[in-house]
C-alpha positions in Angstrom: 20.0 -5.5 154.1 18.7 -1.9 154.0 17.9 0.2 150.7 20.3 2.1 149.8 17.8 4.5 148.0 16.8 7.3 149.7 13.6 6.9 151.9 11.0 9.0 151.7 7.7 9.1 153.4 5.2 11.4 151.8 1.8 12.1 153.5 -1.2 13.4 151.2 -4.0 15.1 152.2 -6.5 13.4 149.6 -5.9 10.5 146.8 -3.3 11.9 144.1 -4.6 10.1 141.3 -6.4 11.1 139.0 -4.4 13.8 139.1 -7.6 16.0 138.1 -7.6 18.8 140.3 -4.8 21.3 141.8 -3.6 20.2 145.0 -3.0 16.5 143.9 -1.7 17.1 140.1 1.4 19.1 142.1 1.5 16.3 144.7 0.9 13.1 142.2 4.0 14.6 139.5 6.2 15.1 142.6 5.5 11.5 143.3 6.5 10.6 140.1 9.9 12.6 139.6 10.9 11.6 142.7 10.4 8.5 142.3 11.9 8.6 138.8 15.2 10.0 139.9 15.5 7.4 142.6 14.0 7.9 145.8 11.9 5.2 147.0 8.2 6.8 148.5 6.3 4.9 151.1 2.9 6.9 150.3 0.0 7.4 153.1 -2.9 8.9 151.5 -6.1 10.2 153.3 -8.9 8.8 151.3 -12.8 9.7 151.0 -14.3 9.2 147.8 -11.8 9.1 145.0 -10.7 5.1 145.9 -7.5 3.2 146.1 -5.5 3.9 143.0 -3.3 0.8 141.3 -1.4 3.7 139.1 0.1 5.1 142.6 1.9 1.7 143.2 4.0 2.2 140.1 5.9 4.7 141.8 5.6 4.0 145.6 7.7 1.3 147.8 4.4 1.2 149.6 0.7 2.8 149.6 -0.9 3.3 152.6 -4.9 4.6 152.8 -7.0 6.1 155.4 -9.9 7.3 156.5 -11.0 10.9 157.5 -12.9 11.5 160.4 -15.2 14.2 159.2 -17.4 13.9 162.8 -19.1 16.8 164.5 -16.0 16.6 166.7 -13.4 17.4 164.8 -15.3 20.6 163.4 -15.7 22.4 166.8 -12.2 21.5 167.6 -9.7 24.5 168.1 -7.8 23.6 165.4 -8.5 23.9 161.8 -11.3 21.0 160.6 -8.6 20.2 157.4 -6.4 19.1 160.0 -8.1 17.5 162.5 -10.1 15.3 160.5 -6.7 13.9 159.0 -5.3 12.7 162.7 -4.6 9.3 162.3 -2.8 6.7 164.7 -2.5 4.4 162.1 -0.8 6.8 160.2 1.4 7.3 162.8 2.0 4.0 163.5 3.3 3.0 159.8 5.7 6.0 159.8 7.2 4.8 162.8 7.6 1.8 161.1 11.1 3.2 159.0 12.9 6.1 160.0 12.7 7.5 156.3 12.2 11.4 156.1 9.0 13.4 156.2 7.0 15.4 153.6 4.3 16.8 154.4 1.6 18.1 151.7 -0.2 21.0 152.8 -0.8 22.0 156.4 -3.9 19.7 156.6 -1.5 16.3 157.2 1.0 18.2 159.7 -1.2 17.0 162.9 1.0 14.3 164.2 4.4 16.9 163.5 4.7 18.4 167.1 4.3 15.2 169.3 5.9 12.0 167.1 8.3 13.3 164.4 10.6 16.1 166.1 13.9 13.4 165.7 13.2 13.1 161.4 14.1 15.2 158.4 10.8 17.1 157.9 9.2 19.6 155.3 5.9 20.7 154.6 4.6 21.6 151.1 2.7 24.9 151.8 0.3 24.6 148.7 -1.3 28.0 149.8 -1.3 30.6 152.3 -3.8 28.8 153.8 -6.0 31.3 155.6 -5.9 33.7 152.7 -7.2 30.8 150.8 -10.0 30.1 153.5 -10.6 33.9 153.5 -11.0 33.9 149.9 -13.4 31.3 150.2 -15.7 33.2 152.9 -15.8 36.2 150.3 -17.3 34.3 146.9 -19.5 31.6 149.1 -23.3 32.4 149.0 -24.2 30.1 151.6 -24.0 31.6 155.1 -23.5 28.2 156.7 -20.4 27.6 154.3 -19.5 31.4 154.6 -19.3 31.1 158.5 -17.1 27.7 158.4 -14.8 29.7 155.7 -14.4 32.3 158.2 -13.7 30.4 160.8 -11.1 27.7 159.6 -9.5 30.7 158.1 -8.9 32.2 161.7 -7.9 28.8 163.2 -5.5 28.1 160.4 -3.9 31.5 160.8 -2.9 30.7 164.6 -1.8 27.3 163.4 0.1 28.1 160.9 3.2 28.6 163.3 3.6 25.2 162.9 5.8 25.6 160.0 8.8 27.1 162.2 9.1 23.4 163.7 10.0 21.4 160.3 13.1 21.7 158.5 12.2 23.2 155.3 9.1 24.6 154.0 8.3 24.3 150.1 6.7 27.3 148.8 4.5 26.8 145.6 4.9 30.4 144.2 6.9 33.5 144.5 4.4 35.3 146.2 4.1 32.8 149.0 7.9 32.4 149.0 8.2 35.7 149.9 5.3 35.7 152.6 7.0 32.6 154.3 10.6 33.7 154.3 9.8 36.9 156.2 8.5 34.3 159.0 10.1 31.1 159.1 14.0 30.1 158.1 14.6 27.1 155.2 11.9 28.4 153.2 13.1 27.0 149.7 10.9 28.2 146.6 10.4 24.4 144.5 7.8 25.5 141.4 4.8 23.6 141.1 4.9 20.1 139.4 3.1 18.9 136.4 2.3 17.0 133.5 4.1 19.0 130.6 7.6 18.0 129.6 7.0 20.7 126.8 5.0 23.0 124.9 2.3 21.8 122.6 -0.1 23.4 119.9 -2.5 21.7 118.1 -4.0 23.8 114.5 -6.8 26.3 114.9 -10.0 25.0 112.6 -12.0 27.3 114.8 -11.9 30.4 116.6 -13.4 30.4 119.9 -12.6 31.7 123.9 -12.4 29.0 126.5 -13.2 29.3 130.2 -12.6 25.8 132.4 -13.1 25.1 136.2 -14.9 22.6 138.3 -18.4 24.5 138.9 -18.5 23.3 142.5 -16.1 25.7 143.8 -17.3 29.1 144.8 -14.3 31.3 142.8 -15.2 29.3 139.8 -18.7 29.5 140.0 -18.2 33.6 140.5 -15.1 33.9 137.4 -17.7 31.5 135.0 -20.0 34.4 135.3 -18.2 37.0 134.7 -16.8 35.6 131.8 -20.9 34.8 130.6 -20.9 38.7 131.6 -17.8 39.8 129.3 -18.7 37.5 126.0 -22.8 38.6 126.7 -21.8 42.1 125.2 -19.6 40.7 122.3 -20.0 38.3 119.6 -17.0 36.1 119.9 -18.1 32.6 120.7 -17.1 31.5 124.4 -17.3 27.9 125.7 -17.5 27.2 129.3 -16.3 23.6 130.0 -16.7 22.1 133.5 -17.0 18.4 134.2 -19.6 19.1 136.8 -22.9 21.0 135.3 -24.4 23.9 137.1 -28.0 24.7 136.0 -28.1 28.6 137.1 -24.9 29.2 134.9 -26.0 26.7 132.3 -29.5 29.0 132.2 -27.4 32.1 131.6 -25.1 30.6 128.9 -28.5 29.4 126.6 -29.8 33.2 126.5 -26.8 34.1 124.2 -26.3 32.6 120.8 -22.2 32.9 121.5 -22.1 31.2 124.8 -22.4 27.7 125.3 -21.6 24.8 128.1 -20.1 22.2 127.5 -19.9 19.0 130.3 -16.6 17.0 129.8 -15.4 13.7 131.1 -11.9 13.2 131.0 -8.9 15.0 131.6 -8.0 14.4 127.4 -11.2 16.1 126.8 -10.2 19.5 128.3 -6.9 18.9 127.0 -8.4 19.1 123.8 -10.1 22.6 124.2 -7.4 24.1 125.7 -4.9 23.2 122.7 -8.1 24.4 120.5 -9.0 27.6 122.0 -7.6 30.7 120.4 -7.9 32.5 123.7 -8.4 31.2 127.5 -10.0 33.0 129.6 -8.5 33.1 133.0 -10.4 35.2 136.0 -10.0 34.3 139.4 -10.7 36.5 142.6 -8.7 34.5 145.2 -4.5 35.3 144.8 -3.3 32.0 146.5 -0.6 29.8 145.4 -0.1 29.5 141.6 -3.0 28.3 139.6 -2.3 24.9 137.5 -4.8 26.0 135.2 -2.4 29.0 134.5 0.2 26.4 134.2 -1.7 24.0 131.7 -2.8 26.9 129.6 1.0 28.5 129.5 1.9 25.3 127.9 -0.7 23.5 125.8 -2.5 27.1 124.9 -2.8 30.3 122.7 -3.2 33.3 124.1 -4.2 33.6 127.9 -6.3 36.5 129.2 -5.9 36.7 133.2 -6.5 39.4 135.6 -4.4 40.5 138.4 -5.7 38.1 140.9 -4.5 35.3 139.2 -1.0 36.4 137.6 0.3 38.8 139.9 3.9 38.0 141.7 4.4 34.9 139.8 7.0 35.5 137.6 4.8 35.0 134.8 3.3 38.1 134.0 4.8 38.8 130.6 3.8 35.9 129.2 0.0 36.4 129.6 -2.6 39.5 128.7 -3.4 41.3 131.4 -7.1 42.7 132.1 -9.3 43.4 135.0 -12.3 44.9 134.3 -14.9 43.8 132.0 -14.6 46.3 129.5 -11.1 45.4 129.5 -11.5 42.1 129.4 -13.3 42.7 125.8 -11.0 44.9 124.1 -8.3 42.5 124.8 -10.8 39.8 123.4 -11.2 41.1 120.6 -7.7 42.7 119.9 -6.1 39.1 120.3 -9.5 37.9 118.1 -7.2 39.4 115.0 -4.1 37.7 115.9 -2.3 34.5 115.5 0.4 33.6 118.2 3.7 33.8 116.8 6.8 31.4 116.7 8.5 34.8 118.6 5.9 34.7 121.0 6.4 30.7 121.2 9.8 30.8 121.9 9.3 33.8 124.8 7.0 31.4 126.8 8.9 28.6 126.5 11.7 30.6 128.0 10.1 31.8 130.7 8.6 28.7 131.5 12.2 27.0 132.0 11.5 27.5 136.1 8.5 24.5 135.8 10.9 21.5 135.1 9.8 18.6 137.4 12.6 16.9 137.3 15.1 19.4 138.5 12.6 20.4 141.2 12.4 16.7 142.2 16.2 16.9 142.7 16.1 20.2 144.5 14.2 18.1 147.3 16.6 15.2 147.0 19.3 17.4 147.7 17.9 19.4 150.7 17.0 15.9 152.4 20.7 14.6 151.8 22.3 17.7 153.0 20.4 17.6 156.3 21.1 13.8 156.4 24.6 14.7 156.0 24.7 17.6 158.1 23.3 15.2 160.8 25.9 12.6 160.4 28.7 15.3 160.7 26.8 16.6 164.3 
């Protein structure tokens, strides 16, 4: 006798679990409101290097794992590397296994869209603007090998990216990609990035201190840590860089300034921690793609948030943060906020205007858009 759940097959382009990093927090809490209002996910997961996760099975029908080919092959392919190295016929194979709907995360799992699925309910969870994001990438990598690959996935993924007129609906992560996609593709539906918060949380301030986070492997990071070391190197309010990955030219900075320090964290509870701590977080970034879930994290666990343009800009968020750009600027708002305590006033604004980020009406946004095609189907 069949299920009479919904089906839904849901293809991730890397482990969601820990949920410890951008892409897979929004793709892990989707998982989890969706399965929590209902719909029963068969789950097929590329993995390579984060491991088979028991915590996914609590909220799947099925996990499946595979393998990515990252050979010298896929790399000089005419397609984008993220893709290709995520072609999979066993993939293929299991999905052809039920007749369940398709989402897609990201353009990187959308290889086997064109020849296999054209007859199911697809949509594709555009996560970025995908060669803005590669392009980004090219501008803040030092090394000319990585630089050149940037450059070159981000032209390969720009022709590909056509790919998105051929699935029913595409899921923009951001107003400012929801408006990119809609002037080039129909059923573009704007469904907010998913997360961890159900609501707002403070903890007391026994300590005044600035907070910049981000995993120190990634280029952007690498460039906004300094800037920040650059902003607090010219003031005296005390700054902590946390990172769960160490990086000693940073680290060497930080120690020649008695206000700066680093800090290497663990666990997820751990960063958690600062954040709810820090009277201010800083919040640089010189890549605008998609919507940052450090933004989000901050917005709702935090103080006061000091971002530039880059990072806030056409997300509907703007009045809830400081805005600066410059250096200079960055201080002055540094220390202006330094003298401030955040308000219940300015409490009860944010939680307003973060209303939009509730994962379990976005889950049943996408319930809804897959039982309206299926019953638009039915009707044809």
């Amino acid at each position: 006798m069949k299920s009479k759940k919904l089906q839904l097959n849901i293809i991730s382009f890397d482990v969601p679990y820990p949920a410890n990093y951008g892409g897979v927090i929004d793709v892990f809490y989707k998982l989890k409101a969706l399965s929590e209002i209902g719909v029963e996910i068969f789950l097929h997961t590329f993995e390579y290097g984060r491991g088979q996760q028991k915590e996914l099975e609590k909220y799947c029908k099925k996990v499946f794992y595979y393998p990515r080919n990252n050979s010298l092959s896929k790399l000089i392919s005419r397609k984008p590397f993220l893709i290709q190295s995520r072609y999979s016929d066993d993939l293929i194979k299991n999905i052809k296994t039920n007749e369940a709907p398709i989402l897609f995360e990201g353009l990187h799992t959308t290889a086997p869209l064109l020849e296999h699925f054209s007859d199911r309910i697809t949509l594709i969870r555009a996560h970025n603007i995908e060669h803005n994001y590669y392009n980004g990438l090219y501008k803040s990598e030092t090394n000319k090998l990585k630089k050149y690959f940037f450059l070159l996935e981000s032209f390969r993924l720009k022709n590909y990216e056509d790919i998105l007129s051929k699935t029913d609906y595409v899921l923009s992560i951001s107003p400012f990609e929801h408006n990119y996609f809609n002037q080039k593709f129909n059923s573009v539906r704007y469904i907010p990035v998913f997360h961890k918060h159900n609501q707002m949380k403070y903890k007391g301030c026994s300590e005044k201190f600035a907070l910049y986070h981000g995993d120190l492997r990634v280029a952007d990071n690498k460039r906004a840590a300094q800037f920040a070391i650059d902003i607090f190197s010219k003031i005296k309010y005390p700054l902590k860089i946390v990172s769960s990955h160490q990086n000693k030219k940073l680290m060497e900075l930080a120690d020649k300034y008695e206000n700066i320090s680093f800090i290497q964290i663990k666990t997820q509870q751990e960063l958690d921690d600062y954040i709810q701590s820090a009277h201010i977080n800083i919040l640089p970034t010189f890549q605008k793609t998609g919507i940052k879930l450090k933004l989000i994290n901050v917005l709702f666990s935090g103080r006061f948030a000091i971002v530039n343009d880059e990072m806030i800009s056409d997300t509907g968020l703007e009045s809830l943060c400081h805005i600066a750009n410059s250096k200079e600027e960055f201080r002055k708002k540094v220390m202006e906020l330094a003298k401030k305590e955040f308000t219940e006033e300015e409490f009860k604004q944010r939680q307003e205007g973060l209303r939009v980020f509730n994962t379990q009406q976005n889950a049943l946004q996408i319930k809804e858009l897959i039982v309206s095609k299926k019953n638009k189907s039915v009707l044809s």
